[in-house]
MILO-711185 format. One record per residue (C-alpha): x, y, z. Coordinates in steps of 0.001 Angstrom, whole numbers, plus 500000, padded with zeros to 6 digits. Layout:
% residues N
XYZ;...
END
This chain:
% residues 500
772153192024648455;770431188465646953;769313188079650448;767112191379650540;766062191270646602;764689188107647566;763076189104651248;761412192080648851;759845189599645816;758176187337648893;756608190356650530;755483191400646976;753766188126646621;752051188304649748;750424191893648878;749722189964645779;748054187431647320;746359188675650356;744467191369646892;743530188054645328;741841187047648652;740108189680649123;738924190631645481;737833187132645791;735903187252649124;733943190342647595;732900188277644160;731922184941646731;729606187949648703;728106189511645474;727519185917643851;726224185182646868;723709187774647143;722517187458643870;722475184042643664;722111182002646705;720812184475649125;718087185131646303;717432181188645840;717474181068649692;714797183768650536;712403182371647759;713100179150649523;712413180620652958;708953182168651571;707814179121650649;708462177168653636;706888180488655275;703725180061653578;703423176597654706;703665177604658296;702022181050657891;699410180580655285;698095184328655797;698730187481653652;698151191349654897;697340194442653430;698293197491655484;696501200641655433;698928203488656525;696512206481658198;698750208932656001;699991208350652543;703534209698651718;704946212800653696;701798212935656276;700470215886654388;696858214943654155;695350212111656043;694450208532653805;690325208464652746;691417204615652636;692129204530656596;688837206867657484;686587204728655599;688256201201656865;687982202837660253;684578203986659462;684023200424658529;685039199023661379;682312200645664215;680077197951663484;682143195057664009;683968196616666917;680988196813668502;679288193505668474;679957191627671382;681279188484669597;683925190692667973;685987190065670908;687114193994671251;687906195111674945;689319198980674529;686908201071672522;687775205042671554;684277207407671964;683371210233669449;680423212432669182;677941211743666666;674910213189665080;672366213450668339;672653214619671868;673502211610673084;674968209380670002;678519208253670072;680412206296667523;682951203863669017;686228202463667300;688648199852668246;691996200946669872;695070200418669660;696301196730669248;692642195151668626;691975192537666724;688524192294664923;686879189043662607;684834189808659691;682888187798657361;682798188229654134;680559185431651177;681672182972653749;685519183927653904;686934184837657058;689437187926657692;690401189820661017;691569193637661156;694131194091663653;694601198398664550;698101199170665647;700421202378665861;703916203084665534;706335206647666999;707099208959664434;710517209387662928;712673211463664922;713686213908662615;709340215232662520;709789215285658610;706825218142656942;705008219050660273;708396219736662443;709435218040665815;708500214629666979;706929216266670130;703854217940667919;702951214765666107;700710211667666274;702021208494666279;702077206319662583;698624204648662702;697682201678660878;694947199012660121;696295195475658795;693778193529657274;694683189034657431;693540187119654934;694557183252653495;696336183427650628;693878181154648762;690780184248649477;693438186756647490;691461187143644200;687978187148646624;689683189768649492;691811192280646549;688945192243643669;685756192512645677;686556192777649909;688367196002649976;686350198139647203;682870196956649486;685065198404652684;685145201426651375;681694202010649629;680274200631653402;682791202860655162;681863205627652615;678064205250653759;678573205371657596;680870208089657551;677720210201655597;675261208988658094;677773209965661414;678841213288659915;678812216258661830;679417219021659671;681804221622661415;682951225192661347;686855225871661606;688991228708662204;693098228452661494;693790228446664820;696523225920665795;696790224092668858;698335220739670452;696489218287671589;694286215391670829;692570214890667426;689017213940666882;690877209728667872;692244210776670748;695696210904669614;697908213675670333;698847215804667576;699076219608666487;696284220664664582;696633223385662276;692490223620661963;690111224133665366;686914223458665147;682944223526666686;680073221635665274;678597223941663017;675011224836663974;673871227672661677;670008227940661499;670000229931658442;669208228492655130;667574230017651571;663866229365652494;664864232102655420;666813234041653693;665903238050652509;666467237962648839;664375238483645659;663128235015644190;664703235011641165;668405235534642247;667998233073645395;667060230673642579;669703231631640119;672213231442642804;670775227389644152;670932226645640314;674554227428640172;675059225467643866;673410222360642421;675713222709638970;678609222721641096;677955219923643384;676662217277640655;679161218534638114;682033216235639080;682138214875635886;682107217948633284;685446219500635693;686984216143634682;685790216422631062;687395219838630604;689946219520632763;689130221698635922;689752221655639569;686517220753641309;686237223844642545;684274226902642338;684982230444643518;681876233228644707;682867236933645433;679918238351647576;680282242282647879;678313244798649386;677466247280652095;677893246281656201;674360244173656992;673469243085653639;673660239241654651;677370238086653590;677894235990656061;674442234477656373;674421234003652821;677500231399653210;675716229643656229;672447229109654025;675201227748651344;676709225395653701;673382224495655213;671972223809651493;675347221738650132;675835220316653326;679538221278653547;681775222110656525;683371225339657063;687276226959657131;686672230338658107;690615231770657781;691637234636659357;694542235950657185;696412238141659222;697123235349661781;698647233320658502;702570234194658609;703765233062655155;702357232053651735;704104228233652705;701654228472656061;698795228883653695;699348226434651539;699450223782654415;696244224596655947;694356224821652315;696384221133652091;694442219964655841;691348221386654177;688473218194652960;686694217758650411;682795218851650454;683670222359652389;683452226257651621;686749227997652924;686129231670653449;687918235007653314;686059237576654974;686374240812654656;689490240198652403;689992244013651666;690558244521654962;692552241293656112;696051242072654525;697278244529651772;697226242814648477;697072245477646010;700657245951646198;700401249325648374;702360247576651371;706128248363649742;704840251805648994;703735252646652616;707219251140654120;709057253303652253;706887256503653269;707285254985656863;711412254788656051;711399258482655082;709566260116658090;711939258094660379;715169259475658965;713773263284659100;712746262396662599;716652261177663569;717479259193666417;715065260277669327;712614257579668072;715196254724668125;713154252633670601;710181253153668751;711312251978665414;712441249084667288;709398248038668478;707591248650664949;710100246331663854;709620243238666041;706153243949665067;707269243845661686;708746240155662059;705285239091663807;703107240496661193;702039238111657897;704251237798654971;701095236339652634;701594237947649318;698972238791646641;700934236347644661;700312233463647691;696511234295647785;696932233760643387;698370230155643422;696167229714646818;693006230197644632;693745228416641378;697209227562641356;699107223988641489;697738223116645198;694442224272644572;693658220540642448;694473218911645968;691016217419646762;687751218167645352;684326219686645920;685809222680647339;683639226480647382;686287229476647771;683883232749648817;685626235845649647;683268238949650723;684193242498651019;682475245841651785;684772247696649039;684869245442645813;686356248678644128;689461248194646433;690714244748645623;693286243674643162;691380242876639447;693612239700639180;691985238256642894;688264238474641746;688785237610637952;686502235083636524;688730231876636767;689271232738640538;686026234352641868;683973232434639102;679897233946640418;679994237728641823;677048238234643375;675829241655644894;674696241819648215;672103244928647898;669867247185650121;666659245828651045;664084245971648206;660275245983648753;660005242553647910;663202241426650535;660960243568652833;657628241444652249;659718238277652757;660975239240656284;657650240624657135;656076237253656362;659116235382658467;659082237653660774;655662238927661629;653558236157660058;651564238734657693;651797238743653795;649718242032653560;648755244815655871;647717248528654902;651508249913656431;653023248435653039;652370250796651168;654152253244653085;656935250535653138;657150250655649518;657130254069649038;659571254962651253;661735251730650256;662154253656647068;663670256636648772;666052255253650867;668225252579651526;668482250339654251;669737247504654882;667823243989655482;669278243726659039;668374247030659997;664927245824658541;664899242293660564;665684244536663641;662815246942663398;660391243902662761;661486241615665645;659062242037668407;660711243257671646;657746242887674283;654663240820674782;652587243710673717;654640244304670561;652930243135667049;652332243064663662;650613247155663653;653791247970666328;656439246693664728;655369247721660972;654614251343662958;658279251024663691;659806250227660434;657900253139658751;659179256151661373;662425254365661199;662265254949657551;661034258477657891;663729259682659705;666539258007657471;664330259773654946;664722263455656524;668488262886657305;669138262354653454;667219265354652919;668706267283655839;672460266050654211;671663267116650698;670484270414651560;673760270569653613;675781269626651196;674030271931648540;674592274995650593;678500274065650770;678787273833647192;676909276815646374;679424278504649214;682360277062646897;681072278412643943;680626282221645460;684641281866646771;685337280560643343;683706284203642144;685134286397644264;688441284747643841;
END
C-alpha cells in the first residue's frame, strides 16, 4: 500500500513538473518575441541599411479589392513612356498602344524592366513587375478571368527620402497627368463583357468593350434654335469647371440630363455633340443585357471619370414603373384557366424568365444618386425617351435628371440652320413657303436633313428646297385628309349616340 501511495505522489510530481516546463517554454517564446526578436529585427534593419542603402515605394495597379483600377499606377505608367523610350534607358521589351494619329503608338516598359530617372540631380530607377492573382478570384470571380497583380516599384537612397516623398512623386503624377491628356483617345463603350486582353496586353475580363469614338457631330452642326444650344453649353461649361462648388455644398460631381421627344428629333446626336464639346468618353448601357442591380453597380464602378453614361430609350429598356409584378400575375392567371396542355410552354417562358434582367426601379434609384454614385467624378448621366409621360416621376426628378430638355419638331429657324449646313444658302425665295408650311405641320429635323441632302450631281439648292416644300405639302394634306376622317367618325358616334 506505502509502495503505490508513493509510486502515485512521484507521477504527480512529474505532471507537475513537465506543466512548469512547458508554461515556462511558452513565457521564454512570448518574452522572446517581444523582446529579443523585436531588439533583433531593429538590429537586423540596421545592419540592412548598411548593406542595402535603398528604400521603395510600390505602386499596386489596383487599390484594395481590385474594384477600380489606381490613377496613381496610370499616371506613373503614363510617366514612364518617355524614359522607356530613350535609348540610354536600357529597356529591351516594350508593350505598343494606339495613340492619337493613324500611325502614333505609345510604348511602355514590360514586365520586369528596370528604368533610371533623374530627378534635381538625384538618381532613382522604376522597376515594372507582376504577380498571379489569389486563388480564391476575390470581387471579379475565378482566377482564370483575371489579370495578374501589377506593380511599379520606385528605388530611391534613403538619404533622397524628404527630396523623392515631398516633391518626386507629386511631379510624377502632374507629368503623368499631362501625357495621359495629350495620348487620349476618347472612346465609346457598350456593357458588353468579354475575356481577353486589356488595353496592356494583359489578359483579363472586361466588363466594358469599347471603339475609339469618332462622332463628327458637334453644336456648331447641330439643328437647334440659338438660344437653347447656348443655354444648354452654359450649363455644360457650369458642370465641367464647377468641381469646386459640388465640394462646397457637398455634391457628387455629377450631373444628370433627361432628353425627351419624338423618334428623329436628334437625341442621340445631341449626346455626341456633348461628348465632342466636354471631351468625354462614352458608356452607352444596354439595360436589358444587365442581370441584377449588383451587375450594375459594378460596371457604373469600371466607369472613369470625364465620361457621359447613357440610357437610351429607358422607357423601353426594362419595366420600372412597377407594372412588371402586375403583368406576372395576369400571366399566372391565364395559365391556370388554360390547365396543363401548355406545360412545355410555361416551361420555356420560365427559363426565359431566369435569363431575363432582375434590375429594379429601386437599382436604377441608388444607380443614379445613391451611395456608389460619389465613386469618381465628372460624370454626365443622360437618359432619353420617346414617352417622358411613361416613366416613373421618382427616375427623372430634379436631383436625378437635374436639366430636362425637349427635343422638338423642326422650327423655321432649325430649318434655316440645316439649309445653310446643308445647302450652303442663308436665303432663297422657297423659304417662305418653308415657313408657312413649318407652321402647319410638324416634322422632324431628320426628315428635314433628308429632304435637303443632295442625291445626284444634278441635284441643288432650287431641287432640294423643291423637295422639302412638296414633302411638306403632302404631310400637310394627310393631316387634313385624317382630321376630316376623324371628324366624320365622331359625328357618326354622335348620330348612334341619338338614335340609341
Amino acid at each position: 500500500m506505502e509502495e503505490s501511495s508513493a509510486a502515485w505522489a512521484s507521477l504527480n510530481s512529474g505532471v507537475v513538473l513537465s506543466l512548469i516546463a512547458v508554461l515556462c517554454s511558452m513565457v521564454w517564446k512570448n518574452l522572446e518575441g517581444l523582446f529579443f526578436g523585436r531588439h533583433f529585427n531593429r538590429q537586423a534593419r540596421r545592419l540592412a541599411a548598411i548593406v542595402d542603402p535603398y528604400l521603395s515605394v510600390t505602386v499596386a495597379e489596383y487599390d484594395g479589392g481590385r474594384m477600380k483600377q489606381s490613377d496613381a499606377y496610370k499616371e506613373v505608367q503614363a510617366y514612364l513612356q518617355r524614359a522607356s523610350c530613350d535609348a540610354g534607358g536600357g529597356v529591351r521589351h516594350l508593350k505598343a498602344e494606339p495613340a492619337k494619329g493613324a500611325d502614333a503608338l505609345v510604348l511602355s516598359m514590360g514586365d520586369n524592366e528596370e528604368v533610371a530617372d533623374v530627378f534635381r540631380g538625384v538618381n532613382v530607377s522604376w522597376l515594372a513587375y507582376s504577380k498571379p492573382p489569389p486563388e480564391n478570384g476575390g470581387y471579379w470571380g475565378g482566377r482564370h478571368g483575371q489579370a495578374d497583380r501589377r506593380f511599379y516599384c520606385l528605388f530611391f537612397l534613403e538619404r533622397d527620402r524628404d527630396l523623392v516623398l515631398g516633391e518626386y512623386l507629386p511631379y510624377v503624377r502632374r507629368k503623368g497627368r499631362a501625357v495621359m491628356v495629350k495620348n487620349r483617345q476618347r472612346k465609346l463603350f457598350t456593357n458588353l463583357s468579354t475575356e481577353g486582353t486589356d488595353d496592356n496586353g494583359w489578359w483579363c475580363t472586361n466588363l466594358w468593350s469599347h471603339v475609339v469614338f469618332e462622332h463628327p457631330k458637334t453644336f456648331e452642326t447641330l439643328a437647334m434654335k440659338p438660344a437653347k444650344k447656348k443655354e444648354i453649353m452654359d450649363d455644360l461649361d457650369a458642370f465641367r469647371n464647377g468641381k469646386e462648388y459640388y465640394a462646397r455644398v457637398g455634391k457628387p460631381w455629377k450631373r444628370g440630363y433627361l432628353l425627351y421627344g419624338p423618334p428623329g428629333t436628334g437625341k442621340s446626336t445631341m449626346i455626341a455633340a456633348m461628348a465632342n464639346y466636354l471631351d468625354y468618353d462614352i458608356y452607352d448601357i444596354e439595360l436589358t443585357s444587365v442581370r441584377t442591380n449588383t451587375d450594375l453597380r459594378k460596371i457604373f464602378i469600371e466607369t472613369t471619370n470625364k465620361s457621359i453614361i447613357v440610357i437610351e430609350d429607358i422607357d423601353c429598356s426594362l419595366d420600372l414603373t412597377g407594372k412588371r409584378k402586375k403583368k406576372k400575375k395576369a400571366k399566372d392567371a391565364d395559365a391556370a384557366k388554360v390547365g396543363d396542355q401548355k406545360d412545355g410552354n410555361q416551361e420555356e417562358e420560365e427559363e426565359k424568365d431566369k435569363e431575363a434582367s432582375k434590375v429594379t426601379l429601386s437599382g436604377v434609384l441608388n444607380f443614379i444618386d445613391g451611395l456608389w454614385s460619389a465613386c469618381g467624378g465628372e460624370r454626365i448621366i443622360v437618359f432619353t425617351t420617346n414617352h417622358v409621360d411613361k416613366l416613373d416621376p421618382a427616375l427623372i426628378r430634379r436631383g436625378r435628371m437635374d436639366k430636362h430638355i425637349e427635343m422638338s419638331y423642326c422650327c423655321f429657324e432649325a430649318f434655316k440652320f440645316l439649309a445653310k449646313i446643308y445647302l450652303s444658302v442663308e436665303s432663297h425665295h422657297l423659304f417662305d413657303d418653308v415657313e408657312s408650311l413649318l407652321g402647319e405641320v410638324e416634322i422632324t429635323p431628320a426628315d428635314v436633313s433628308e429632304n435637303l441632302t443632295p442625291k445626284s450631281d444634278g441635284d441643288n439648292a432650287d431641287t432640294c428646297l423643291a423637295d422639302l416644300v412638296k414633302e411638306l405639302k403632302r404631310m400637310k394634306a394627310e393631316k387634313a385628309q385624317a382630321a376630316l376622317a376623324g371628324g366624320k367618325e365622331a359625328a357618326a358616334v354622335d348620330d348612334d349616340e341619338q338614335e340609341e
